[in-house]
C-alpha positions in Angstrom: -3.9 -78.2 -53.6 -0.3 -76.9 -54.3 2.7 -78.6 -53.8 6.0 -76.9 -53.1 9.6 -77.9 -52.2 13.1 -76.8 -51.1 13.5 -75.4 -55.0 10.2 -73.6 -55.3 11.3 -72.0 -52.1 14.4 -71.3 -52.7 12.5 -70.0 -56.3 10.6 -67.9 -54.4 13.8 -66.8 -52.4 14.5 -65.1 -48.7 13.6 -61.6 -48.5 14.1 -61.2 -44.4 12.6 -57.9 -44.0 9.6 -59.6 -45.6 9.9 -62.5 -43.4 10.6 -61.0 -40.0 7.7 -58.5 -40.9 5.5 -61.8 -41.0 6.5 -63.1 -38.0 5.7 -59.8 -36.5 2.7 -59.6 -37.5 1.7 -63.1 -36.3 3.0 -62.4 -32.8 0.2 -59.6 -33.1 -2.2 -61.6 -33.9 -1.5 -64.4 -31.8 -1.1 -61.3 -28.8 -4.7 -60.4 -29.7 -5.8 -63.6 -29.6 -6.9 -64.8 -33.0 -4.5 -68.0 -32.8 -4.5 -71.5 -31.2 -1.7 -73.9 -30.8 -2.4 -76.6 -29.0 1.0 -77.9 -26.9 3.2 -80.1 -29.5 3.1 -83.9 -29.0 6.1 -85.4 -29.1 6.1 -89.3 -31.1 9.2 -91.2 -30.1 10.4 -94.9 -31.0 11.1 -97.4 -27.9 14.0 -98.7 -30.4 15.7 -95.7 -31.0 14.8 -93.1 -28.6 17.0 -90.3 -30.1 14.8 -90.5 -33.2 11.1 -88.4 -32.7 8.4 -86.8 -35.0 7.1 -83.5 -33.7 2.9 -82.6 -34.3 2.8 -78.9 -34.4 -0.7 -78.0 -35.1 -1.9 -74.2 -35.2 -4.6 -72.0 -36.9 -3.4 -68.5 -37.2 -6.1 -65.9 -37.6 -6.1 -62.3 -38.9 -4.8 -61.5 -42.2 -3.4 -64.9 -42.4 -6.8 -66.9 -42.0 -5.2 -70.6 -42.4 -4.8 -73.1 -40.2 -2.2 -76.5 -40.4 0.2 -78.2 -39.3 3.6 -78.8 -39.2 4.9 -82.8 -38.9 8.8 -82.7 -38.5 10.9 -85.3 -37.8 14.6 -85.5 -36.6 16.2 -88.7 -37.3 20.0 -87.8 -35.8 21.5 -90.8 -37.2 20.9 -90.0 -41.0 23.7 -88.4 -41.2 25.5 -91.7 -41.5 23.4 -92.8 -44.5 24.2 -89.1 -46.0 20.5 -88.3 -45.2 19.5 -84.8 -43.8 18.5 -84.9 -39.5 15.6 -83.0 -40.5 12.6 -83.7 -42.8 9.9 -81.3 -42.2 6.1 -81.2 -44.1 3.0 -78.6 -43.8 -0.2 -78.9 -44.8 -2.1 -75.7 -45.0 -6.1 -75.7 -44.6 -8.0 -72.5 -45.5 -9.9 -71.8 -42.3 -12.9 -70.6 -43.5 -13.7 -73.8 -44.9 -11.0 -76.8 -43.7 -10.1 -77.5 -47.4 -6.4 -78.5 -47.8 -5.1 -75.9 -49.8 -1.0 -76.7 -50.1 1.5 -79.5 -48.9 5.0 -78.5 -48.2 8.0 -80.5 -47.9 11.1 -78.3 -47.1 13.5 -78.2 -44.5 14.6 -74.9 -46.0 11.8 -74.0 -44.6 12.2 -75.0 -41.4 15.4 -72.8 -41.2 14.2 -70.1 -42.4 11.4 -69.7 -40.0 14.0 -70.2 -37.5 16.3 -67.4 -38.5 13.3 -65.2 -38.9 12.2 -65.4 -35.3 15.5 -64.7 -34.5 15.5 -61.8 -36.7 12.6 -60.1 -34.7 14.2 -60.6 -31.6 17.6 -59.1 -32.8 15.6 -56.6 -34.6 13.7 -55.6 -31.1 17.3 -55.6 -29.4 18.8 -53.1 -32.0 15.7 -50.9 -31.5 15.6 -50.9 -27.7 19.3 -51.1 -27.2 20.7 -48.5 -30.2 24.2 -49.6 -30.1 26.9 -47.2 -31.3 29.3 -49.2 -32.3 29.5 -51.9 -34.8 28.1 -55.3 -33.4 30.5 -58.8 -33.5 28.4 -62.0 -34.2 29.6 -65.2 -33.4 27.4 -68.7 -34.6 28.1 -72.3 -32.5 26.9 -74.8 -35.0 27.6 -74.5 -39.0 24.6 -76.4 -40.0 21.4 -75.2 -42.2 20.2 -73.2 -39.5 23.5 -71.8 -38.3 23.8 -71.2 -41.9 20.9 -68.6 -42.2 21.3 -67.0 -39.1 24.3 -65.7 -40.5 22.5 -64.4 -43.9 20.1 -62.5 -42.0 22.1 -61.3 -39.5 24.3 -59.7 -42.5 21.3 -58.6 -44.0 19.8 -57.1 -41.1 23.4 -55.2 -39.9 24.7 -54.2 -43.6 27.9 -52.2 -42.3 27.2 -52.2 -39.1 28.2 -55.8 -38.7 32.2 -55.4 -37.3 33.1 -59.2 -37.3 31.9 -63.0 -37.4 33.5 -66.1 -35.4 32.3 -69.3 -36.1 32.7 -72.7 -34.7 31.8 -76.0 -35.4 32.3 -79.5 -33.8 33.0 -80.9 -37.6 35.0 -78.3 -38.6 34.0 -75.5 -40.9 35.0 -75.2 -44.9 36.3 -71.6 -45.7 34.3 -72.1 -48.9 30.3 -72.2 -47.0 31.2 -68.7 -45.7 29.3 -65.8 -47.3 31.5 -64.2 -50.4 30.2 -60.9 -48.7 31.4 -61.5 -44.6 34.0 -63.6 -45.6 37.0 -61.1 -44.9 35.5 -60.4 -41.6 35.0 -63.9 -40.3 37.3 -66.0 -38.4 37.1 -69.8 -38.0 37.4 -70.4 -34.1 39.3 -73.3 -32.5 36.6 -73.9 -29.9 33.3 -72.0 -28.4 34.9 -70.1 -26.1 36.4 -67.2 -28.1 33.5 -67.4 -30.1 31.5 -66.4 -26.6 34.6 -64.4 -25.5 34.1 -62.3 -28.5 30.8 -61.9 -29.3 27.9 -58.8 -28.5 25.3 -61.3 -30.5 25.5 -64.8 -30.2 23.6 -68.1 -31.4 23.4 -71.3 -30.4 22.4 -73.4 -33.9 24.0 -77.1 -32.6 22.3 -80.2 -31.9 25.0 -80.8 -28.5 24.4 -83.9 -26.9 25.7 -81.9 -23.7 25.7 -78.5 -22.0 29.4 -77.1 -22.1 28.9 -73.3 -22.5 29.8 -72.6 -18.5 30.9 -69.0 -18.4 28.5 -65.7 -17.7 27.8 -63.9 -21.0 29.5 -60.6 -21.8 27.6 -57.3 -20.6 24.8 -56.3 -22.9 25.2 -59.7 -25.1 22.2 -60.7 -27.1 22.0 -64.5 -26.7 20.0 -66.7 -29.7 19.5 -69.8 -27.5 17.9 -71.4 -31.0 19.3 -74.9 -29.8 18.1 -74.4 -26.4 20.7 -77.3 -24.7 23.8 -75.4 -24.9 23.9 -73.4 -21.3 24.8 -75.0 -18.3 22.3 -73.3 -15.7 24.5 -71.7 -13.8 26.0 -70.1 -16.9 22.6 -68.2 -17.2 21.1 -68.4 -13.6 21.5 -64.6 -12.4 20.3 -63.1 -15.5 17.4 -61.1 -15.4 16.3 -61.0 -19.3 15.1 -64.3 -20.1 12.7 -64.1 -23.0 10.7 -67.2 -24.4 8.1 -67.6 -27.2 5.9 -70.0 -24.5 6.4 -70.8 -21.4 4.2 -73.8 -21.5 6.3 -75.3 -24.6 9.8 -74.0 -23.7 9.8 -75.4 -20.0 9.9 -78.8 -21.1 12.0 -81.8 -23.0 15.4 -81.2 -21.1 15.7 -77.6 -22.4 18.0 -75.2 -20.5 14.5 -73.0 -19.3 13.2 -76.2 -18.2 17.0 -76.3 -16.4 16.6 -73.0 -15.0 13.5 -74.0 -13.6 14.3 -77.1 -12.0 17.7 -76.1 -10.7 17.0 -72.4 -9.7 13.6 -71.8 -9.4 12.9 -69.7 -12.5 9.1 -69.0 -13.1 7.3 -67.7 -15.7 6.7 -64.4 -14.0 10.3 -64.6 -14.1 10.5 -64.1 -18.2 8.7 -61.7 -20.7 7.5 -63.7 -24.0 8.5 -62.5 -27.6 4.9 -61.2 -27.7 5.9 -58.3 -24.6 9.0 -57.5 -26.2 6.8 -56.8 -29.7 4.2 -55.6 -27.9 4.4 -53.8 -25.2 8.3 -52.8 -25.6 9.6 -55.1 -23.1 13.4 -55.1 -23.3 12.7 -51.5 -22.3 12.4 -53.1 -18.7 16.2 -54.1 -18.4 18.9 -52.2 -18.3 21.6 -51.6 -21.2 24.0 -53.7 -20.0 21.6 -56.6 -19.5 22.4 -59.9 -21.4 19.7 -60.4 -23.3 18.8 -64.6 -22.9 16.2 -65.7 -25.9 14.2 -69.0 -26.0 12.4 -69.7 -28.4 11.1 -73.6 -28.7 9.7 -72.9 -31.8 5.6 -72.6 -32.2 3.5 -73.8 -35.1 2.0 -70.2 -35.5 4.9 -69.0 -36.9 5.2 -71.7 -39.4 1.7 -71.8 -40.5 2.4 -68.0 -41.0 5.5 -68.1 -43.4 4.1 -71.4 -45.0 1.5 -69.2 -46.1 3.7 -66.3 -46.8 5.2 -68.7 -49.2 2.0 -69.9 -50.8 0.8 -66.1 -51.7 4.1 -65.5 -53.6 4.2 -69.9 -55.3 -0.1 -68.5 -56.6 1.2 -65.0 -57.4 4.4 -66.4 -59.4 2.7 -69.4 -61.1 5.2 -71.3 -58.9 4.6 -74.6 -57.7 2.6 -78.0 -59.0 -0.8 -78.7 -58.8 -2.1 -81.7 -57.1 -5.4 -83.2 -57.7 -7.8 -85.1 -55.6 
């Protein structure tokens, strides 16, 4: 078995046209049914109910042909002992035969399969909505996460990106902005001009609260990656609503889960990221349709660029061997 980290990763490094092509293809193969994921349990401590370890199991058929699971915990407090939130581990088993075949501790790698599903969905929005002119990004939240969503959405735009706002609750240092966007970005005073001013926008905080209270800008392409940022009525009349799965995402306090309590939204009310890849489903809106994405985040797509990241660790040499 194969052990990798955050420096074998980062090793390896972040190609996301390879990445996003991965989670692609496992939303085809999940479509075509050659996955399972059971729903996520959720382990949480009477103590210190903020703090919770997440079981994402999943076995991911197709070219992929491993199964796992994901254990990730989010300790919010650490931060005060100058610990990370997050501390995420996989274990990969080859499916033919249920050996273990890697462990992975990262919680680069958490992020990056974040930004990645994000990728697809902006990806899927450029193709359906060809915009003409350049596209402004704004990011809420300057952690990890917020972090990468930024280096693939430069990647992914190259010139056509026209601007970047960013704001953060903790303040943001001039010096973690990108050497390549950072003429182009401005550091905001609060979320509202980053809303105000933004055709794509992501959510990448861990808010205690809902504040964002306004309707979206016509056309807007909303990452809802934090998923408790939208106060409902912010959201309530739009017509694009587009999870990963319903069953996961309507659930634990998150603003579909809102929508659904408050104003009656369904799941025949949504399309999932597999019609959008699928069967072209953004076609079904209108131009100037916000677009409002939800993705809650499924173990397929971790088991997927876990073993992404294996093939390239055994190709490379990269990595240390563990023995039983």
């Amino acid at each position: 078995m194969i052990y990798l980290h955050d420096g074998h990763i980062r090793e390896i490094g972040i190609d996301w046209n390879e990445l996003t092509g991965v989670i692609e293809e496992v939303i085809k193969v999940k479509d075509s049914g050659q996955s399972a994921h059971p729903l996520k349990p959720y382990l949480r401590f009477p103590d210190e109910p903020a703090n919770r370890i997440i079981a994402m199991p999943a076995y991911v058929g197709g070219s992929f042909n491993m199964a796992g699971i994901k254990w990730i915990a989010s300790f919010p407090g650490n931060r005060r002992n100058g610990l990370p939130r997050a501390h995420n581990t996989i274990i990969l088993n080859d499916a033919s035969t249920g050996e273990p075949v890697a462990f992975l501790y990262s919680g680069l790698l958490n992020a990056i399969r974040t930004a990645a599903v994000s990728g697809v969905m902006f990806r899927a929005y450029l193709t359906a909505r060809k915009p003409a002119n350049k596209l402004r990004v704004g990011i809420i939240g300057w952690g990890p996460i917020g972090r990468l969503h930024l280096g693939m959405l430069e990647r992914m735009l190259g010139d056509k990106l026209e601007h970047v706002t960013l704001y953060d609750l903790n303040g943001i240092d001039p010096d973690s902005i990108p050497a390549g966007v950072k003429n182009i970005t401005t550091i905001a005073d609060d979320w509202r001009s980053v809303y105000r001013s933004s055709n794509v926008f992501a959510t990448c905080t861990v808010a205690a609260d809902r504040y964002i209270d306004e309707v979206p800008l016509s056309g807007t392409l909303l990452l809802n990656v934090s998923l408790r940022d939208y106060k409902p009525a912010s959201v309530a009349k739009l017509k694009a609503v587009i999870i990963d799965d319903w069953k996961e995402v309507c659930r634990e306090n998150t603003d579909v889960e809102q929508l659904h309590l408050q104003h009656g939204l369904q799941e025949s009310d949504t399309r999932s990221i597999s019609d959008v890849i699928c069967r072209n489903g953004l076609a079904d809106y209108a131009a100037d349709e916000p677009v409002y994405f939800n993705p809650m985040g499924l173990a397929v797509f971790d088991i997927g660029i876990a073993e992404y990241y294996l093939r390239k660790a055994l190709r490379r040499g990269i990595g240390m061997n563990l023995e039983g």
